[in-house]
N, C-alpha and C positions, 0 to 999 in steps of 0.2 A: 300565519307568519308573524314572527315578532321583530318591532323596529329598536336597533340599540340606540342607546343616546352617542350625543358627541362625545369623545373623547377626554377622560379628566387626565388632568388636573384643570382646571378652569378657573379664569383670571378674571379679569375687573380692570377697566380701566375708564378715566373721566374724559370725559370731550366738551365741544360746547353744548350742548343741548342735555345733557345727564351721563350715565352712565353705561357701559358697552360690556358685555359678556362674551369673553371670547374662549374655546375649549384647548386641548392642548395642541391644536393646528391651527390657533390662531384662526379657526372658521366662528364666523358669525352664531351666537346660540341664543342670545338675549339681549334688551337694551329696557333702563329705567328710563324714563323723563324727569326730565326738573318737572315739579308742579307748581305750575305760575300761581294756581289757586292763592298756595300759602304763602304770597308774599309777605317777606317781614318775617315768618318763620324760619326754621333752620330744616328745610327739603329733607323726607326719608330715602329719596334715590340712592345715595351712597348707601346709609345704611342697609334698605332692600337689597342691593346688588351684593353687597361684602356677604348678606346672609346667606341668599341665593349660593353664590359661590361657595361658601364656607359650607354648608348642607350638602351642597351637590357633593363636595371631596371627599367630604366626612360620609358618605350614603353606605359604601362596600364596606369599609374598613368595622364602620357601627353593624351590620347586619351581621359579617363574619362573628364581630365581639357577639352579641347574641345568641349566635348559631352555638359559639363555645359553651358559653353560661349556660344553656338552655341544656346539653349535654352533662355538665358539672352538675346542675342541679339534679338532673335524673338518674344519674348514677351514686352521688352521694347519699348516705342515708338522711334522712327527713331529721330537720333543725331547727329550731324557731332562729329570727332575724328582724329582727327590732320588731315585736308582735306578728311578721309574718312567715307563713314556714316556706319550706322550700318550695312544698307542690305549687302553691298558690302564687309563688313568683316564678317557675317554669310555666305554668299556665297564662298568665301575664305576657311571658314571653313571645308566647307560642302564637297565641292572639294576633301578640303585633308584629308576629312577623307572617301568618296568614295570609294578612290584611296587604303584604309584596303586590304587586302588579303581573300579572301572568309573563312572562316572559324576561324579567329582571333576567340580568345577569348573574347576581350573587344566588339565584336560587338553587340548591342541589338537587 
């Protein structure tokens, strides 16, 4: 049995203690902390969360791009691109999109 994630589009939002990740039901999905550690620094929390968030939106929309290219590349004839050819960047591809988690959604 495979579990989906929460639902994107997924937000970010600051509170007192750091940073809150919320999905597109506004259900609970994540939280940064300030880290007291680095007082006097400037906290990665914001920035972890904004990435977090930003990755998680971007996951479907990047796999589909892939799934296309991965397609363009095997049916076009064989090209060089900037010293590498086509096979060897569908192969590339292909790799990382393997590397999916069994049950993704974007998988076909």
């Amino acid at each position: 049995m495979s579990r989906r994630h929460s639902p994107t589009p997924w937000h970010q939002f600051e509170n007192c203690e750091g940073h809150s990740i919320v999905d597109a039901d506004n259900g609970h999905v994540a939280y940064c902390d300030w880290n007291i550690t680095n007082e006097g620094e400037e906290d990665p929390a914001s920035a972890n969360a904004a990435f977090i968030v930003s990755a998680c939106n971007a996951h479907r929309n990047l796999v589909a791009l892939l799934r296309l290219a991965l397609k363009a590349l095997y049916v076009t004839p064989r090209f060089r691109f900037d010293h590498t050819d086509s096979i060897a960047i569908a192969s590339e591809i292909g790799r990382v999109l393997s590397q999916l988690p069994a049950g993704d959604e974007v998988r076909s």
